[in-house]
N, C-alpha and C positions, 0 to 999 in steps of 0.2 A: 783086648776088650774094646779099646776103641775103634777099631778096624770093623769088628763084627757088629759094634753099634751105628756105624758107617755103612756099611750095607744092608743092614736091617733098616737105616730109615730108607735108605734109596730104594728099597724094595716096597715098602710104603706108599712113597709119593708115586713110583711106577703105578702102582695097583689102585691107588685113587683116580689117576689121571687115565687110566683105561676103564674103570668102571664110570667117570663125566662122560669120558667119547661114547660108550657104548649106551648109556641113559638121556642125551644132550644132542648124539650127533645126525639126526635125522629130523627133516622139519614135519610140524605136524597138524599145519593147518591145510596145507594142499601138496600133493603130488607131482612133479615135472622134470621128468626125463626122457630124454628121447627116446624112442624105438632107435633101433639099427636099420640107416639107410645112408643115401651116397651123403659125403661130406661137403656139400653144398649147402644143402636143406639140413641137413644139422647144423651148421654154421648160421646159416640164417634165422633159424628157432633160436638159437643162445642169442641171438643179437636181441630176438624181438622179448624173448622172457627179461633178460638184463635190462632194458631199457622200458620194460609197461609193465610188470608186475605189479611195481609197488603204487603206480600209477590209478591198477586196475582195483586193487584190495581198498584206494582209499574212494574209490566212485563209487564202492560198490557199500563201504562203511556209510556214506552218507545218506544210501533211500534204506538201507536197512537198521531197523531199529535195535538198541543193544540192548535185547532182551537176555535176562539170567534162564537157562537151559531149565526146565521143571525135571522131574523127577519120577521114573517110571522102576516101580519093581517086582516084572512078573514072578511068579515063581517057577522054581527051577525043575527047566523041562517042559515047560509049556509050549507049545506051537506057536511058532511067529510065521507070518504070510507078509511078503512083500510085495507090494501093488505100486506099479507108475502110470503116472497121468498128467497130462501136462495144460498148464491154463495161459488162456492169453489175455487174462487181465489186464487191461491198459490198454490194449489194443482193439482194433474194430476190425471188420472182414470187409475188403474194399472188390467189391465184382469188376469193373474193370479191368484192374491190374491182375482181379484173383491172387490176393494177397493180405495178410496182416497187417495194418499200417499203425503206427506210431511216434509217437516225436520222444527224443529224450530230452537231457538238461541242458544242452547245448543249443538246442535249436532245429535238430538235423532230423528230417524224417525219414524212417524207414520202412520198408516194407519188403517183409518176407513172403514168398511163394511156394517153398520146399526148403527143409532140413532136417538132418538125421545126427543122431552121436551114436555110436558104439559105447555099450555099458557094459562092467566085467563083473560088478561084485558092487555089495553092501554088508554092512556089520554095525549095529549098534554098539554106542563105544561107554564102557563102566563109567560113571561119576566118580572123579579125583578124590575125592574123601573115601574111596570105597575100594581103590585100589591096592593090592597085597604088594611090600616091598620085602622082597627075597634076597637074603645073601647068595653071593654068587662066585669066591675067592678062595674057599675051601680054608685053608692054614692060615692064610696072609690076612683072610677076616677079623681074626681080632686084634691085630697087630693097629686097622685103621682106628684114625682115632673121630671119625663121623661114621656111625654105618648109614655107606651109600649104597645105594640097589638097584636095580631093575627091573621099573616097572611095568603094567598089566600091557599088554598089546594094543595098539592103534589098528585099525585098518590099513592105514597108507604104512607100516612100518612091517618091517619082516622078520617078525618074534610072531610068536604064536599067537594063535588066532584064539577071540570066545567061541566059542559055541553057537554065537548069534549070527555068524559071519556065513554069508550066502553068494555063489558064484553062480552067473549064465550071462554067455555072450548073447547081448541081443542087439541087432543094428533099430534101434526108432525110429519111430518119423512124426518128428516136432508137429508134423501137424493133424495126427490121429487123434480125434475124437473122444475113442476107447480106454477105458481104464486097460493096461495091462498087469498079469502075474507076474512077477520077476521072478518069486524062488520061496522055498521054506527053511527054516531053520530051528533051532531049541534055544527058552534060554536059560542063562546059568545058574540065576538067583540071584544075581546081583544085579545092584538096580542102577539104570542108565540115564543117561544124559544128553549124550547127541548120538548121531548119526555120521556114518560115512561112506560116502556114495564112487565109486570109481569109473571114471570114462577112461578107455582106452582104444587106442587105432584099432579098426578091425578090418577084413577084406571077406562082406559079410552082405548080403543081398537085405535090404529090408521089407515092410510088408509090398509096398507097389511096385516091386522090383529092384528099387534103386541100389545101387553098389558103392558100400562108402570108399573101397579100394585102399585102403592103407592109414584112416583118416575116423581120427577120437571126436570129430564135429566137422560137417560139410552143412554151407545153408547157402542159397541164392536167392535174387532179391533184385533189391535196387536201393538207393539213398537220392536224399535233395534236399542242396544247403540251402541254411535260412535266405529269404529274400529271393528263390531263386527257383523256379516251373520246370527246369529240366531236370528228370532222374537219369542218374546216373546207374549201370549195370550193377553188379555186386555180387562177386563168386566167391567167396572164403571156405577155408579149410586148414586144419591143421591137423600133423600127426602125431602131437604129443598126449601123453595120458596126465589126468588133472581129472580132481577132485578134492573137498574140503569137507570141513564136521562143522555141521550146523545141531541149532537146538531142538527139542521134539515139542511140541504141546498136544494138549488133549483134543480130540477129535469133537465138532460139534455132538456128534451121539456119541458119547464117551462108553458106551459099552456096545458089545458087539453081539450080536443073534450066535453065532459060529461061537466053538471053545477054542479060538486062536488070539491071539492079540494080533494085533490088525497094525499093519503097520503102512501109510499113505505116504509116499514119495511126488511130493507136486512142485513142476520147474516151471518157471516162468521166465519165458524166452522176451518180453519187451523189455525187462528191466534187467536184461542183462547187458543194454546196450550204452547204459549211462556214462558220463564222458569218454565216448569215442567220439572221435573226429576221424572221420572215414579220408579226407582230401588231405589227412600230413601220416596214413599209416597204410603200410602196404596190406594185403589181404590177408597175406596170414597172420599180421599183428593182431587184426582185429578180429581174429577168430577164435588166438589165444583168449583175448580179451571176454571175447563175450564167452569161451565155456569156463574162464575164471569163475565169472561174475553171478553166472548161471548155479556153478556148483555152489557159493556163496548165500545166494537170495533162494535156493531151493527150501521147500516149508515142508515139514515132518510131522504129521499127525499121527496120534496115536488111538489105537479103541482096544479098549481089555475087553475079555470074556466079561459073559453075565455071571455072577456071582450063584 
């Protein structure tokens, strides 16, 4: 009897400590794995994420405000339309350079001329209070003594998906003018809270031709440290996939002409630049950096149908 109570707890703690890994072990504020390519340039992506991540989340905590995510509950089945558009708030358009220019919190200014991301997917993601948690263990279920579960799907995680969840490769280009379409989708009935928005490498022509060739953000440019009239070049690119869940708020015209719920994806590329120091970071540090920052500070409006 004691024997069989000796395995029945071992079977227990087994089955608790895989239902933590399988609810616990995937992060779920951003995305960052490499693609498959030669072991050079993956070794140098691990150096540059290990060493600015946490660097990039707290520059980018500082200009953005910690606002509580409101609350959207279409009803289920409704038509959701996703639209991107990108603002260069903060910045001015300089004609000589033909460029974006800005300063960030450091001092350093910059100035963009062209940039593109490869985007893969969006998915409005359920409000935590609103989530179903499912036994998952069959027999060994009621043996625990917490029911653990696993919960409703993320975007960035590989459990199923809502209903809200919307895929199309498009290569951008940071500096179009145009609202674009990204995709349509249904939603579930359940009502949401943030969003999540996915970049990934693509080898994908965009509208003016340009080819991002392997590459989740390519932007060129130039920079110039404080106190100081020379610009310096500026090529960045990187080929890993990132992206993070931000919160949604209501749309200045909070209702919408169309029977879709209207869902507004706007990035703002100056304010993704905040503590970078271009002269102590190689070019692809600082490209992780800026689509961190970017995916982070991006603003989600929302417009329901007219009633």
């Amino acid at each position: 009897m004691n024997s069989q109570n000796g395995i029945r707890g071992l079977l227990v703690v087994m089955a608790a400590l895989f239902v933590f890994v399988t609810h616990c072990g995937q992060p779920r504020g951003t995305d960052a794995e490499p693609q498959a390519q030669d072991s050079s340039v993956a070794a140098e992506q691990d150096r540059a994420i290990q060493e600015n991540k946490d660097s990039s989340e707290e520059a980018s905590k500082e200009q953005t405000p910690s606002v509580p995510s409101q609350r959207f509950s279409p009803q289920e089945d409704l038509d959701i339309q996703y639209s991107l558009r990108w603002s260069w708030e903060g910045a001015t358009w300089d004609e000589s350079s033909q460029s974006y220019v800005f300063k960030n919190d450091l001092g350093y200014m910059f100035g963009v001329k062209a940039g593109y991301v490869g985007i893969a997917a969006m998915q409005l993601v359920v409000c935590e209070d609103a989530r179903e948690i499912q036994p998952t263990l069959g027999y060994l279920w009621k043996w625990l003594p917490l029911r653990f579960g696993v919960r409703a799907a993320h975007a960035d995680h590989n459990f199923t998906n809502d209903s809200s969840f919307a895929g199309n490769l498009i290569a951008e280009r940071m500096l179009d003018p145009k609202v674009k379409l990204f995709g349509n989708a249904k939603a579930s009935g359940s009502p949401y809270c943030q969003l999540h928005v996915l970049y990934v490498p693509l080898n994908q022509d965009a509208s003016d031709g340009f080819k991002l060739k392997r590459s989740s953000i390519h932007f060129q440019g130039w920079y110039q440290a404080p106190n100081s009239l020379e610009k310096m070049a500026l090529d960045a690119k990187v080929h890993l996939q990132g992206g993070g869940l931000v919160p949604l708020y209501p749309s200045q015209q909070p209702t919408s002409p169309s029977s879709s719920m209207e869902v507004d994806v706007i990035r703002y590329p100056a304010r993704s630049f905040q503590g970078i120091d271009p002269t102590k970071l190689v070019a692809l540090e600082v490209a992780q950096k800026v689509l961190l920052q970017m995916s982070q500070t991006t603003r989600v409006e929302i417009r329901l149908p007219n009633e």
